[in-house]
C-alpha positions in Angstrom: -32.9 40.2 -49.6 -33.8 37.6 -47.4 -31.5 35.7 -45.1 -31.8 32.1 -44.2 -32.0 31.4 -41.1 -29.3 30.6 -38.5 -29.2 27.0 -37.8 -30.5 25.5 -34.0 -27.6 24.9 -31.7 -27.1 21.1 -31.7 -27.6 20.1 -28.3 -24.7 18.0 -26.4 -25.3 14.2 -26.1 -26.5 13.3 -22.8 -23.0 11.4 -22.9 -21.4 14.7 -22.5 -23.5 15.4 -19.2 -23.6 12.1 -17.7 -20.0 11.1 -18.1 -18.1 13.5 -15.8 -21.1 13.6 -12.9 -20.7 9.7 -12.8 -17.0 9.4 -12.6 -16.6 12.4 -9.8 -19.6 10.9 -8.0 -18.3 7.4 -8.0 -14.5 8.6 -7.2 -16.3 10.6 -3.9 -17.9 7.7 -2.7 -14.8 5.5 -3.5 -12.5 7.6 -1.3 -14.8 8.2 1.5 -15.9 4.6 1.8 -12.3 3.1 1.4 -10.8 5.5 3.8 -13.5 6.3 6.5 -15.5 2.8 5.8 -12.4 0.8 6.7 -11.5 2.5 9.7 -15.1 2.6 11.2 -15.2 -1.0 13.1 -11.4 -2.5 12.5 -11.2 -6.3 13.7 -8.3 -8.3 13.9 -7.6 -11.7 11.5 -5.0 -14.0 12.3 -2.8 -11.1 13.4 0.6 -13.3 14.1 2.0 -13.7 17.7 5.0 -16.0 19.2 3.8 -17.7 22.0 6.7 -19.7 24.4 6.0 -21.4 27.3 5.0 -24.9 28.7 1.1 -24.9 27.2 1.1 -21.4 26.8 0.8 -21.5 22.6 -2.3 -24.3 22.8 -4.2 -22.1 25.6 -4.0 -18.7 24.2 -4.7 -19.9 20.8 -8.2 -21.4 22.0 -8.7 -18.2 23.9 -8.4 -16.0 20.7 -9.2 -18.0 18.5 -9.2 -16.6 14.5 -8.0 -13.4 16.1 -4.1 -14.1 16.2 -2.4 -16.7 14.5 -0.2 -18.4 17.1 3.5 -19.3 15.8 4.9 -21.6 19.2 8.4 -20.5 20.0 10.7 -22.8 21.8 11.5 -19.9 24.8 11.4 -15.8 25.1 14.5 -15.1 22.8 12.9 -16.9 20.2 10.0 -15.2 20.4 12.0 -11.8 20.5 14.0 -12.8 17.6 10.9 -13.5 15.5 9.5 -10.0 16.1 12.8 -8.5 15.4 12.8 -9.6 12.6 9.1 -8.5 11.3 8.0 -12.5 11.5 5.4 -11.7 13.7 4.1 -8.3 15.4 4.2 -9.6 19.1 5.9 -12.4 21.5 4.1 -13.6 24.0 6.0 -15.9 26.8 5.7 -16.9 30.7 7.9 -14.6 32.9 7.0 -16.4 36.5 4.3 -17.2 38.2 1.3 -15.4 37.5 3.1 -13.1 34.6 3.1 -12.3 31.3 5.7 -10.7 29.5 4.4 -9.2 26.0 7.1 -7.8 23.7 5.3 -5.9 20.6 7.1 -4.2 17.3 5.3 -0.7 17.5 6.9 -0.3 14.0 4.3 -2.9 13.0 1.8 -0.1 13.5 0.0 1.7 16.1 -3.3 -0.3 15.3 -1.9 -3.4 15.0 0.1 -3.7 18.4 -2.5 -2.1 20.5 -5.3 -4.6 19.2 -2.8 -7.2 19.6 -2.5 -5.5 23.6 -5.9 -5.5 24.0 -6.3 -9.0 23.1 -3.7 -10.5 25.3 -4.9 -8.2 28.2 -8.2 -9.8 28.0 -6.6 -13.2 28.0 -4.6 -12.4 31.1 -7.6 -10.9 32.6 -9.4 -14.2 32.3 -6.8 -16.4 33.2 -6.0 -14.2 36.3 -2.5 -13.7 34.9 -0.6 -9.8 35.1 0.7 -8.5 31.6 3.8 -6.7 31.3 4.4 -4.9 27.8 7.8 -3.6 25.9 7.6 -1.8 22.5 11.4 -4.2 21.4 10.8 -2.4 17.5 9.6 1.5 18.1 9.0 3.4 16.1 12.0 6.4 14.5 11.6 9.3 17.1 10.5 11.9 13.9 7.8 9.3 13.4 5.8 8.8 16.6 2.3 7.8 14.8 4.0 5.7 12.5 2.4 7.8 9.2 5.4 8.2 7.5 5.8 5.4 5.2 1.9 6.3 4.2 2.7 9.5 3.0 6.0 8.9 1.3 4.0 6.1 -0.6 1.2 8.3 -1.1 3.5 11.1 -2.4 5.4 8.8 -4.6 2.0 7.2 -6.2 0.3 10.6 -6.4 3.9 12.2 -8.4 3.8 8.9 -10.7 0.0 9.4 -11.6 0.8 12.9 -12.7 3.7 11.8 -14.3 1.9 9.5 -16.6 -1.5 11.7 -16.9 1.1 14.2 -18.8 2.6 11.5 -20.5 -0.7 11.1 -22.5 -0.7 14.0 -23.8 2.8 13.8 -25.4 2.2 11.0 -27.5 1.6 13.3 -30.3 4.9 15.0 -29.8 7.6 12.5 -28.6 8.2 9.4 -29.5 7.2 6.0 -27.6 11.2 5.0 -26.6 11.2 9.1 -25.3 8.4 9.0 -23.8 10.0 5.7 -21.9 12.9 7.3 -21.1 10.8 10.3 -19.6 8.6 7.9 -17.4 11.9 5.6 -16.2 14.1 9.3 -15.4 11.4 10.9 -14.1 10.3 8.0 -11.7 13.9 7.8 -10.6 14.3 11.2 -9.4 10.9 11.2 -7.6 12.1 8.0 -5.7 15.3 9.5 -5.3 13.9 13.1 -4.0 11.2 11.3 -1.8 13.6 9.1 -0.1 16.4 11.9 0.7 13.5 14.1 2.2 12.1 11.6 4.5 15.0 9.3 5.0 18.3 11.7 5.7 16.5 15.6 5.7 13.3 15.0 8.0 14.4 11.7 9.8 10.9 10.2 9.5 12.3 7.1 7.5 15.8 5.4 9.0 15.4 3.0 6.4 19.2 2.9 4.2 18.9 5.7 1.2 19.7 3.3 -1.8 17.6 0.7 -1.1 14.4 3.5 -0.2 15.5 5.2 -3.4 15.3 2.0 -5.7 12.2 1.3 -3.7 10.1 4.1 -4.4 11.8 4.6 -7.9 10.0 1.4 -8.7 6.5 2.7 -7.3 7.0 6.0 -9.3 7.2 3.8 -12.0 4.6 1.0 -11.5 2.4 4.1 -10.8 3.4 6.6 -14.1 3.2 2.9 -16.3 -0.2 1.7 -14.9 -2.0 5.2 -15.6 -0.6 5.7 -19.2 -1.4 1.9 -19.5 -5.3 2.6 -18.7 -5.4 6.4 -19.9 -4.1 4.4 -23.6 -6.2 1.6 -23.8 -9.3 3.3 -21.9 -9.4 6.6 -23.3 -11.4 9.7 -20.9 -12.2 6.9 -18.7 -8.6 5.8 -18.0 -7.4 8.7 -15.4 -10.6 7.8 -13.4 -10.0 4.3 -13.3 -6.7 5.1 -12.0 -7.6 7.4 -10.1 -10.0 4.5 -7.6 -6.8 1.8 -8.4 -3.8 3.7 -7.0 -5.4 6.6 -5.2 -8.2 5.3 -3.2 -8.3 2.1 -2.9 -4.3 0.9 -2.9 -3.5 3.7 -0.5 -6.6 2.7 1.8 -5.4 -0.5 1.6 -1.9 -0.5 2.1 -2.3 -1.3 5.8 -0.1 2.0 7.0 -3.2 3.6 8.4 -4.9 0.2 9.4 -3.0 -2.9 9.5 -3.3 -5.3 7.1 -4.6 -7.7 9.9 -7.2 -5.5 11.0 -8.8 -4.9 7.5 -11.9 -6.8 6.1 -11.5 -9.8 4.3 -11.9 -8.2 0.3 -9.1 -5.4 1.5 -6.7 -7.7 3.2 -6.6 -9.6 -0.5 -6.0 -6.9 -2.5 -3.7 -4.7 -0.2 -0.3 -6.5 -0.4 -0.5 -6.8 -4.5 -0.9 -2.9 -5.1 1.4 -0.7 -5.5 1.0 1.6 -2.5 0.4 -1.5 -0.1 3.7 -3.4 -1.9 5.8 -0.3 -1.0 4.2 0.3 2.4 5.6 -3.3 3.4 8.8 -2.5 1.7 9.5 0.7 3.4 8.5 -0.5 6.7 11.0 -4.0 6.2 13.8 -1.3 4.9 13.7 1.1 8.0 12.9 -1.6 11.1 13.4 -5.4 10.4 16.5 -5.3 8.4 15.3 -6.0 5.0 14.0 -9.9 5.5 10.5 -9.9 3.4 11.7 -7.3 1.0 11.9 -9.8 -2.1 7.7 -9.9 -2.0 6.6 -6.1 -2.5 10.0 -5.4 -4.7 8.4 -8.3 -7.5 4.9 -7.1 -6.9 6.5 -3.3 -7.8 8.7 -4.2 -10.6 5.9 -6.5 -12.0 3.8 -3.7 -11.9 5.8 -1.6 -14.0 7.2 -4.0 -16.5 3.7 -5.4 -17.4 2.0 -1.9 -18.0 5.5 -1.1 -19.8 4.9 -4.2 -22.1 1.1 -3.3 -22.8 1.8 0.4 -23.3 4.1 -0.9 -26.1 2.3 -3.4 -27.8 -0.5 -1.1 -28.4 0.9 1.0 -32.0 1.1 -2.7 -33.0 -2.4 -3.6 -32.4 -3.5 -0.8 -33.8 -1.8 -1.0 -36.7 -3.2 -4.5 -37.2 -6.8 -3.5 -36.8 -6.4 -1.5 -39.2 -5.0 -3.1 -41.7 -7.6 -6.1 -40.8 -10.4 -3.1 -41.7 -9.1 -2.2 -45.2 
């Protein structure tokens, strides 16, 4: 009795092949130009400075031109006030003859205050003026290279990724209010878990518990929100995306490894409006200037989270009404 034969194998679409090598090669390149690209030549842009003293504001502001941005200060406590308080990285004033007196927020990060030092040096140096410098902001004692607040937002963004990666897969099994009230608990307790290990168990973070805990409950959240928002609407290609938003490029941006100031023009737009670079600002205001510009990455956050809530939301009701447009 004769058999037929066994069909061919069907061979995969060249989809199949093509889409993963793309998206890990573009991911790779991502990381490594965001992280190492931005760190190869950084330049400062309008990095702000008080300046005090009879002339002193007009003269070092034609010296350094786009470099700093000079705020004029009406005398030294002024000037110390405004760093104090995270207005501006450095004060610069007259301290007798021949002097200079720099006062710089190492807080502000390492990068940052020493390009700021290396500027004002050279002015000095031309001007034939001595500098004097004092660190009035330094940095927590657990924290010497001021890395701290890059991890903790790091961590944070990396736990609310995963959080809403495994969210996706539950669509089929809770429903969307649970799955809600999954993403807002969960988020909570990974801001509250990051904050007590940084903040009161390692001493990295002296920034007050309740305030860090909202803080980084809010990233947790705009983080978990934002991936289920693009892993929804974007399918395969959602976790990628992601992926080169949160993870590579708003953590290379955030200005915690590089200031803000130093980065290049395309980097300095983006890096204050995600995520990781809101909460970098935030956790640095919290733990050294008091709290005065925390409004800013706190909306930036919360938007973050309540928009990709919204979307997540509407979209059983789009669907439904495509397909009842198609019958």
């Amino acid at each position: 009795m004769d058999t037929a034969p066994a069909p061919a194998p069907r061979r995969p679409p060249l989809r199949a092949w093509l889409q993963p090598v793309v998206i890990a090669l573009i991911v790779a390149a991502a990381f490594i130009t965001s992280y190492v690209g931005l760190q190869r030549d950084p330049q400062p842009h309008r990095v702000p400075i008080a300046v005090s003293g009879p002339g002193l504001p007009d003269r070092v502001g034609r010296a350094l031109g786009d470099s700093v941005e000079v705020h004029p200060a009406a005398d030294a406590a002024a000037a110390r006030h405004a760093v104090e308080h995270g207005d501006v990285v450095a004060a610069l004033s007259a301290d007798g003859p021949g002097r200079l007196a720099l006062q710089t927020a190492g807080a502000a990060g390492a990068s940052t205050t020493t390009a700021v030092t290396r500027l004002v040096e050279a002015y000095a140096h031309g001007a034939g003026d001595r500098v004097g410098t004092v660190d009035v902001v330094p940095l927590a004692h657990f924290d010497a290279r001021g890395v701290a607040g890059f991890y903790m937002a790091f961590g944070v963004t990396l736990a609310g990724f995963v959080l809403g990666s495994n969210a996706l897969g539950l669509a089929g099994q809770l429903r969307l209010r649970h799955r809600y009230w999954l993403l807002l608990g969960t988020s909570a307790a990974i801001g509250t878990v990051g904050a007590v290990i940084a903040g009161p168990v390692l001493g990295a973070v002296p920034a007050p518990v309740l305030p860090l805990v909202f803080t980084l409950s809010l990233l947790a959240a705009a983080a978990a929100f934002t991936t289920k928002l693009l892993g929804t609407y974007l399918g395969p290609v959602g976790l990628p995306v992601a992926t080169l938003v949160l993870l590579t490029v708003g953590n290379a941006t955030s200005g915690a490894t590089i200031g803000a100031d130093l980065l290049p023009a395309a980097a300095r737009a983006v890096s204050a409006l995600l995520p990781p670079g809101a909460a970098v600002r935030a956790i640095s205001d919290l733990s050294y200037f008091g709290g005065a510009h925390l409004a800013g990455p706190v909306v930036t956050l919360a938007l973050w989270a309540a928009v990709a809530a919204l979307l997540v939301g509407l979209r059983p009701r789009l669907t439904r009404r495509r397909t009842a447009a198609a019958a």
